[in-house]
MMTF fields as JSON, N, C-alpha, C and O atoms, coordinates in Angstrom:
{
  "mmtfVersion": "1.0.0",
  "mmtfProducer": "UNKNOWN",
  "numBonds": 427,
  "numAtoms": 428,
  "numGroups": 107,
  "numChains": 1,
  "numModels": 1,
  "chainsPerModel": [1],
  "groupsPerChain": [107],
  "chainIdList": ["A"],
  "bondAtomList": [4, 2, 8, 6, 12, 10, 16, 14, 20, 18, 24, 22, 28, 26, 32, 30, 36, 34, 40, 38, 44, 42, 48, 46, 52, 50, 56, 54, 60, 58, 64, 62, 68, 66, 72, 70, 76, 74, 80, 78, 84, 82, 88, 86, 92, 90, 96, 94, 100, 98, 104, 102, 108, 106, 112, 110, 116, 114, 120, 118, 124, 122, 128, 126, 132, 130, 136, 134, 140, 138, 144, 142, 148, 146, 152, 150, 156, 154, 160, 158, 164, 162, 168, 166, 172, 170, 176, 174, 180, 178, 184, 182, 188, 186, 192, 190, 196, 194, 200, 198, 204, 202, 208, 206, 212, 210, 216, 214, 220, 218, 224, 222, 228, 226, 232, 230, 236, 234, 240, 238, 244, 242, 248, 246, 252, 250, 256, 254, 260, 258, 264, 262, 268, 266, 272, 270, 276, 274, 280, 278, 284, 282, 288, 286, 292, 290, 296, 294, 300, 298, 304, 302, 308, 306, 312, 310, 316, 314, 320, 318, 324, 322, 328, 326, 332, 330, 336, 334, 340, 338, 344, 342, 348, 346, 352, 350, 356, 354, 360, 358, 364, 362, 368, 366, 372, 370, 376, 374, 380, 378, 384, 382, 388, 386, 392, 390, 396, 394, 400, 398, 404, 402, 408, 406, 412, 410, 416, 414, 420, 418, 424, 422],
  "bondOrderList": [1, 1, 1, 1, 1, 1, 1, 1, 1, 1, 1, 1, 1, 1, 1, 1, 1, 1, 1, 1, 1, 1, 1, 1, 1, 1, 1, 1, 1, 1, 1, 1, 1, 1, 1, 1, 1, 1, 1, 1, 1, 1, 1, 1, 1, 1, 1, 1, 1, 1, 1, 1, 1, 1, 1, 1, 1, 1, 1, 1, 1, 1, 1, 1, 1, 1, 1, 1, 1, 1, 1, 1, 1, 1, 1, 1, 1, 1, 1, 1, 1, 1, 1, 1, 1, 1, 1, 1, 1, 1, 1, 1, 1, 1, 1, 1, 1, 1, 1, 1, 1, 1, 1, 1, 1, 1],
  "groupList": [{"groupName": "UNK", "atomNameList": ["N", "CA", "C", "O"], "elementList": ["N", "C", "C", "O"], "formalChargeList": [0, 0, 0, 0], "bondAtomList": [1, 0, 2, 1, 3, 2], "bondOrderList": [1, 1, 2], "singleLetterCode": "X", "chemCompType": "L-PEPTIDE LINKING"}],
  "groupTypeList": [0, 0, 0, 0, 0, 0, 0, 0, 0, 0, 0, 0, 0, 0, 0, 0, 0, 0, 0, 0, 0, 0, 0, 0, 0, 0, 0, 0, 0, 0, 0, 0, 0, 0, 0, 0, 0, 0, 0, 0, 0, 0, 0, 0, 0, 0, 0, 0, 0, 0, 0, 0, 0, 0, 0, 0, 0, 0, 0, 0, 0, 0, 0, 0, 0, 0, 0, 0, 0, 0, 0, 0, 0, 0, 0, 0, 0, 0, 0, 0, 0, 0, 0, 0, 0, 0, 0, 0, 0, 0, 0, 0, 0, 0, 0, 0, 0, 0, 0, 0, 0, 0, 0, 0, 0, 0, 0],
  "groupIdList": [1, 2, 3, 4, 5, 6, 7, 8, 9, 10, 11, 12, 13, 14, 15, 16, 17, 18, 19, 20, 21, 22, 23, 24, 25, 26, 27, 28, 29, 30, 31, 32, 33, 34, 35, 36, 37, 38, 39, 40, 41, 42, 43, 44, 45, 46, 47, 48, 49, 50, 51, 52, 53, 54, 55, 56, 57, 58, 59, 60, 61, 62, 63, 64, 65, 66, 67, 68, 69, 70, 71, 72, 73, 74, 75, 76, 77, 78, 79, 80, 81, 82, 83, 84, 85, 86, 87, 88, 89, 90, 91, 92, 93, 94, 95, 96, 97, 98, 99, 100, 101, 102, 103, 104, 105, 106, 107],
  "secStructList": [7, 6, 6, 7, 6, 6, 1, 7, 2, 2, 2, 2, 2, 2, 2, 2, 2, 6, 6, 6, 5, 7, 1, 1, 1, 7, 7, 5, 7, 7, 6, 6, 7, 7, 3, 3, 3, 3, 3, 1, 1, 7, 6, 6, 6, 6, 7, 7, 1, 1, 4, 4, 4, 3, 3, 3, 3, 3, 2, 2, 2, 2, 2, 2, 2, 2, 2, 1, 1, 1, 1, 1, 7, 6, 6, 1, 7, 7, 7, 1, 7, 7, 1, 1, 1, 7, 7, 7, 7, 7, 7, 7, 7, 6, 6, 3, 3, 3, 1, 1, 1, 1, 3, 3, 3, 7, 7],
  "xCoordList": [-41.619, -40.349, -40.32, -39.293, -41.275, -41.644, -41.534, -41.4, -41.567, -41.512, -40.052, -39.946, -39.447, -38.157, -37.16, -36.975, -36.583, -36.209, -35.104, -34.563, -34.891, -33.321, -33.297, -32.343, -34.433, -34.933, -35.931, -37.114, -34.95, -35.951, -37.248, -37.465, -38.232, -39.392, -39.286, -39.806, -38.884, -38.803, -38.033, -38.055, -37.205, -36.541, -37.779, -38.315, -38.285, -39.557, -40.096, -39.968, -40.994, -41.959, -41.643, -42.292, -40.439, -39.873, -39.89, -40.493, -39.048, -38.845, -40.662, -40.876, -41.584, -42.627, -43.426, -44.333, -43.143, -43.378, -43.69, -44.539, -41.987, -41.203, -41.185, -40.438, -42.244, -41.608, -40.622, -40.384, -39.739, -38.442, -37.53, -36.638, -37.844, -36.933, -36.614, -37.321, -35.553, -34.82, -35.263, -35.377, -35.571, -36.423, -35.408, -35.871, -34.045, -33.269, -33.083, -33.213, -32.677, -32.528, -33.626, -33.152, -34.87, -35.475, -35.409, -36.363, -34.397, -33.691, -34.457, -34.966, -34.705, -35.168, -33.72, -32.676, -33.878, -32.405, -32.616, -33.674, -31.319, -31.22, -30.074, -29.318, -30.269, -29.016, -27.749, -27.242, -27.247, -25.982, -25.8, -24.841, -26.644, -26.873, -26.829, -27.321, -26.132, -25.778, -26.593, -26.513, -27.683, -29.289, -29.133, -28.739, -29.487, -29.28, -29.914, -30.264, -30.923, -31.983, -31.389, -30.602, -32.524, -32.115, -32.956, -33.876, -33.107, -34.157, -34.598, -34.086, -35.327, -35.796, -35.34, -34.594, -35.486, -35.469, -34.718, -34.892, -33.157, -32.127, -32.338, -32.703, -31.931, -32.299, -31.952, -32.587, -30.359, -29.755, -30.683, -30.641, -31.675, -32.366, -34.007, -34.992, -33.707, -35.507, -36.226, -37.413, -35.592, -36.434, -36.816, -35.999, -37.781, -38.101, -37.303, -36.817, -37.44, -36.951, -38.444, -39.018, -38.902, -40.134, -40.401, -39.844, -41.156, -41.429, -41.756, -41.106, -42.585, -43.007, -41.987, -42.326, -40.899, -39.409, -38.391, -37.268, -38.535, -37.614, -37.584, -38.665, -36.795, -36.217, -35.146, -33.945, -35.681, -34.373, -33.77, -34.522, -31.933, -31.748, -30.299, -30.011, -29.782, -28.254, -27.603, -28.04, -26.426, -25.574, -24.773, -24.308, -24.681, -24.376, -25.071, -24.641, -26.624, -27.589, -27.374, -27.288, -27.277, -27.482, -26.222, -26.545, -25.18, -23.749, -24.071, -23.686, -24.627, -25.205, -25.848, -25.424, -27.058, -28.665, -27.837, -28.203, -26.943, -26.54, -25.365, -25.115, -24.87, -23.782, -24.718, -24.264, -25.856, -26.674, -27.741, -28.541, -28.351, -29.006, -29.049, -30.045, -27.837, -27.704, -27.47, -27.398, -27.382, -27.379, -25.858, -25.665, -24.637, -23.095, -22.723, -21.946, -22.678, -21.689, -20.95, -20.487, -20.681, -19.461, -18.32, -17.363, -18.23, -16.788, -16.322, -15.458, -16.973, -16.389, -16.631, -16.181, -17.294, -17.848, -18.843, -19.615, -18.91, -20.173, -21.461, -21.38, -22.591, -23.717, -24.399, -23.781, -25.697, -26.364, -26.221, -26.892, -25.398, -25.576, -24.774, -23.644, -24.772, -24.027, -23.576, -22.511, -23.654, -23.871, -22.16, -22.026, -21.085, -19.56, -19.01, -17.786, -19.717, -19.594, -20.272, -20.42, -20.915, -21.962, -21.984, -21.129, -23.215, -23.604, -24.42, -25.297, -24.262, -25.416, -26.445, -26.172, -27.267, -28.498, -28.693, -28.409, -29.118, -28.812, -28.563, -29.032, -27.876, -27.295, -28.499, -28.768, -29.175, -30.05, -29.855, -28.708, -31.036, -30.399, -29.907, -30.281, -28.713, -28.438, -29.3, -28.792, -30.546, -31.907, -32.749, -33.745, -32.0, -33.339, -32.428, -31.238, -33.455, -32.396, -34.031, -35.147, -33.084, -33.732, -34.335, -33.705, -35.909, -36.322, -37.714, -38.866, -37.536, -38.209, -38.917, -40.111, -37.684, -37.633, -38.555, -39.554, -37.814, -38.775, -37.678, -36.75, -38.298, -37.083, -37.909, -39.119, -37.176, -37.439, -37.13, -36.005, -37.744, -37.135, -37.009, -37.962, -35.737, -34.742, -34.275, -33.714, -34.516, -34.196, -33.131, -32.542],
  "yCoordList": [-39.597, -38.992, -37.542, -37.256, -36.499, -35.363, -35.517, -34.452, -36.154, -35.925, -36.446, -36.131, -36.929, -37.555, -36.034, -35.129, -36.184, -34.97, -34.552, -33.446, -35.369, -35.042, -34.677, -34.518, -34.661, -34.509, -33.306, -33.169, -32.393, -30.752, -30.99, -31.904, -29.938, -30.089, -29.761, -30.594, -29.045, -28.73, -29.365, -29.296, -30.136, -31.534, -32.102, -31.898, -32.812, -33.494, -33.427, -34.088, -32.29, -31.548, -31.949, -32.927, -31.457, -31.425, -32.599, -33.054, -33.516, -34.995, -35.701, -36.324, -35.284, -35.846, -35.261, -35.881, -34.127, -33.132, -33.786, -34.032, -33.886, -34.328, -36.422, -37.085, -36.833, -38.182, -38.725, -39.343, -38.758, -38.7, -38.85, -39.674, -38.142, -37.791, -36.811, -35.935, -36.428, -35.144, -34.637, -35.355, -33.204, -32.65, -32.473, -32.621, -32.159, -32.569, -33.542, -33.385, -34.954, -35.854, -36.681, -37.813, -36.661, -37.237, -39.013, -39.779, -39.159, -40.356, -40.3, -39.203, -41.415, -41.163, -41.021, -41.46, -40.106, -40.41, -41.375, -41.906, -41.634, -43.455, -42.937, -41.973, -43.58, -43.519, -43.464, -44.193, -42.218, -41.757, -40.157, -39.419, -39.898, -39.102, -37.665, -37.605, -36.652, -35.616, -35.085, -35.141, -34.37, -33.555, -32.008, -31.779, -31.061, -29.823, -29.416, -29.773, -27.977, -27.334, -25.745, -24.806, -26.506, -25.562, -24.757, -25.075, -22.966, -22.03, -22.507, -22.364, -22.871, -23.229, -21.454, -21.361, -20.725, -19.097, -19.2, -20.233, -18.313, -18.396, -16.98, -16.166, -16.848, -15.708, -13.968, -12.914, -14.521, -13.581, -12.963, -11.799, -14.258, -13.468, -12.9, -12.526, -13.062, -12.233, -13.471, -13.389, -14.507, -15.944, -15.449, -14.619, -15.616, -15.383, -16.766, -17.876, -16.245, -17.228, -18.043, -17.934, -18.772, -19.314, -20.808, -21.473, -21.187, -23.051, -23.159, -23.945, -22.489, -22.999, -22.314, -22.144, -21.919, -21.737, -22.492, -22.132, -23.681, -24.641, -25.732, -26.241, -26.54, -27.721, -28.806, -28.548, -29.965, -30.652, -31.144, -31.478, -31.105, -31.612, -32.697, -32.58, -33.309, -34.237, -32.952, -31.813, -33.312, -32.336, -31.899, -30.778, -33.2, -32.752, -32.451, -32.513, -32.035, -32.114, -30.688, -30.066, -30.056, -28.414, -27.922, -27.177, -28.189, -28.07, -28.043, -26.917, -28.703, -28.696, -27.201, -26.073, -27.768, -26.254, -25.46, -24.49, -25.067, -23.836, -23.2, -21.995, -23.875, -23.662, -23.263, -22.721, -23.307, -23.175, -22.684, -22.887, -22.088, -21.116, -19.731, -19.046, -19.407, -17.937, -17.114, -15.912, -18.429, -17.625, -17.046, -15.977, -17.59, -17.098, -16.193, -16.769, -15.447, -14.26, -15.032, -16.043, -14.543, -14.946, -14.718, -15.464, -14.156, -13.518, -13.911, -13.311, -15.014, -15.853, -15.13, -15.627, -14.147, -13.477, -14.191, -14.886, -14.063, -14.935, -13.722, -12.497, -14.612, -13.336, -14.034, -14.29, -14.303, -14.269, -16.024, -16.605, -16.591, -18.23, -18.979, -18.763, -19.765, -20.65, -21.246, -21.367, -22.27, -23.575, -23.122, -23.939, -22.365, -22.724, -22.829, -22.71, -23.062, -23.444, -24.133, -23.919, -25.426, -25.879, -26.945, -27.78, -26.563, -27.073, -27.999, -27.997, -29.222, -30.445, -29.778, -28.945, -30.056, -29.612, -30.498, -30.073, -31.467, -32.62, -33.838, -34.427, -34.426, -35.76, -36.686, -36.81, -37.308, -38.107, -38.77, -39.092, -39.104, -39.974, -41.225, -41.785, -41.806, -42.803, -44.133, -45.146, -44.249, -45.082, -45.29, -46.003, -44.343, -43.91, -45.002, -44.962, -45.857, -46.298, -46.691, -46.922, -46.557, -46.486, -48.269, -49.189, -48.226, -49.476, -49.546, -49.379, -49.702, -50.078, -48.502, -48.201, -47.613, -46.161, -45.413, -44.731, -45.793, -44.431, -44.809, -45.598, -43.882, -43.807, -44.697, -44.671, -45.283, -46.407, -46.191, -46.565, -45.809, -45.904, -47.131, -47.773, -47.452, -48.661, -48.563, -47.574, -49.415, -49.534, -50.75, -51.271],
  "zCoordList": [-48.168, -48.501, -48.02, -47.405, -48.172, -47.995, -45.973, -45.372, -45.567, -44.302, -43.309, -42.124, -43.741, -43.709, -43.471, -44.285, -41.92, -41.522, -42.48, -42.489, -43.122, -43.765, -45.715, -46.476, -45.902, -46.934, -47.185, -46.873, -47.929, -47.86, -48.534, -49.33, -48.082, -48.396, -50.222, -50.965, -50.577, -51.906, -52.983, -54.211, -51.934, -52.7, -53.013, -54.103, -52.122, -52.271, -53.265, -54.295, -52.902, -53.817, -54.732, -55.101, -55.696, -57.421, -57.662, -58.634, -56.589, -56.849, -57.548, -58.588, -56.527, -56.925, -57.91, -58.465, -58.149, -59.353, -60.826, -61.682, -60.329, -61.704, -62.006, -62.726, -61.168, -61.248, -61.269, -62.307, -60.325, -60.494, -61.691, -61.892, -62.221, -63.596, -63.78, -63.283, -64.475, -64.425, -65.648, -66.642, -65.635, -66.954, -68.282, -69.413, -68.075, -69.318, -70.137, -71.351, -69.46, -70.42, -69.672, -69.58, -69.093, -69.041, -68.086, -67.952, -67.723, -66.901, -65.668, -65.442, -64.633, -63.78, -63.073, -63.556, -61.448, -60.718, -59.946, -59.609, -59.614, -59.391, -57.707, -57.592, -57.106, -55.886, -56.521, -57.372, -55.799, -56.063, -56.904, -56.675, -57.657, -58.662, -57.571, -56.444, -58.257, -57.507, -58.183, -59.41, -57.489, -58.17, -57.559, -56.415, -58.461, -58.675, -58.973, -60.098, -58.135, -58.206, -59.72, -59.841, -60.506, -61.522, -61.445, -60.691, -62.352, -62.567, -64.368, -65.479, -64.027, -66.076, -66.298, -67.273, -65.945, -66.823, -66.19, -65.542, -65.705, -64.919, -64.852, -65.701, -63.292, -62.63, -63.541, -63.573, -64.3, -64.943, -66.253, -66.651, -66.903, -67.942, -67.394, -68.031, -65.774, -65.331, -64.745, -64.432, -64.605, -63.928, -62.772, -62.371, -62.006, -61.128, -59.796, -60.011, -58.929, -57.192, -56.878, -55.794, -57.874, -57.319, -57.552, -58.425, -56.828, -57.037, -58.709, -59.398, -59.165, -60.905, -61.747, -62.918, -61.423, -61.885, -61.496, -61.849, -60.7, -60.481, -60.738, -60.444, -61.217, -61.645, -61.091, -61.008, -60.746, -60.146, -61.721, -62.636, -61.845, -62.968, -62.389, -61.197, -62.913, -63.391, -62.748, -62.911, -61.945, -62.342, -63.582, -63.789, -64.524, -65.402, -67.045, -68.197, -66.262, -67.333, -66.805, -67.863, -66.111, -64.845, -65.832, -66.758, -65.738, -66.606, -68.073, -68.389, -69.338, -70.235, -70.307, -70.561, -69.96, -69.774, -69.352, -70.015, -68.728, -68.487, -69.36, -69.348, -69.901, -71.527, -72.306, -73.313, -72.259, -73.524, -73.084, -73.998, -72.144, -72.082, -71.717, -71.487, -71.694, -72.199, -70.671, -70.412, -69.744, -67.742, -68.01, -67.433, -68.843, -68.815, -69.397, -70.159, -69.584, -70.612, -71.16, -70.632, -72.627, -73.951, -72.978, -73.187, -72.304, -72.178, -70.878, -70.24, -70.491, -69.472, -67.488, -66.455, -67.622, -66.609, -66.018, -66.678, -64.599, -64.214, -64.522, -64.617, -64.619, -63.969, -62.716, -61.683, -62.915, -61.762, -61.495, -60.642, -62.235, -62.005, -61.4, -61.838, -60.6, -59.904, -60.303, -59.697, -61.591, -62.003, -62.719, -63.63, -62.694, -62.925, -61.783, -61.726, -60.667, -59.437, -58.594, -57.391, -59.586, -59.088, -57.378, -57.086, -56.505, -55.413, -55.481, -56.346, -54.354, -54.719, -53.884, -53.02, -54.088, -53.8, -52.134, -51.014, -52.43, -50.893, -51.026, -52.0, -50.213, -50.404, -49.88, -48.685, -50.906, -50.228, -49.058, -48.748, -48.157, -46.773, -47.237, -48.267, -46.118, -46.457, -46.309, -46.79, -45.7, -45.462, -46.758, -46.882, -47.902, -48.97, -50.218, -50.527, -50.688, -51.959, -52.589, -52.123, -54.516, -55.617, -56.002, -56.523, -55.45, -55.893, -57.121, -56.72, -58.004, -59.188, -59.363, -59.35, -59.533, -60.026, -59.002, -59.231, -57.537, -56.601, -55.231, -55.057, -54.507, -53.141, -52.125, -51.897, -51.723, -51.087, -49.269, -48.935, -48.484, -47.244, -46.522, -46.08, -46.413, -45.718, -44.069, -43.599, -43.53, -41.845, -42.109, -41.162]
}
């Protein structure tokens, strides 16, 4: 998977990190699932830009964790976070599908 031109290396990485499961609700992702590189500390409270500060999550587990961890201002201001404007991270290839909870490369 890690070598698959179309598949970032740090996708990878987390993907195999994390067993493909997403660290919020714990689900594995399945084809289709729009996956979103989260900061467990978010940059706004001092997280650092680094691999053992990142997280692949749900997009709408990324939407959750980020209502509730403190990256938004009360007052509806952004700070340092993306996620009220959230980006997919990468669209898996279309060759890659979910077989008995892992990515499967398909010809």
């Amino acid at each position: 998977m890690g070598k698959h031109p179309q598949m970032p290396k740090r996708t990878a990485s987390l993907l195999k990190k994390q067993q493909g499961k997403c660290t919020h609700c714990g689900l594995f992702f399945k084809d289709g699932d729009v996956i979103e590189l989260d900061h467990i500390i978010p940059k706004s409270k001092g997280g650092k830009d680094e691999y053992k500060n990142w997280q692949l999550l749900h997009r709408h587990c990324h939407d959750e964790k980020t209502r509730t961890d403190g990256s938004l201002e009360r007052s509806g201001n952004k700070t340092g976070c993306n996620s009220a404007m959230p980006k997919q991270l990468s669209d898996i290839p279309s060759n890659y599908r979910w077989i008995e909870d892992m990515f499967v490369v398909t010809y």
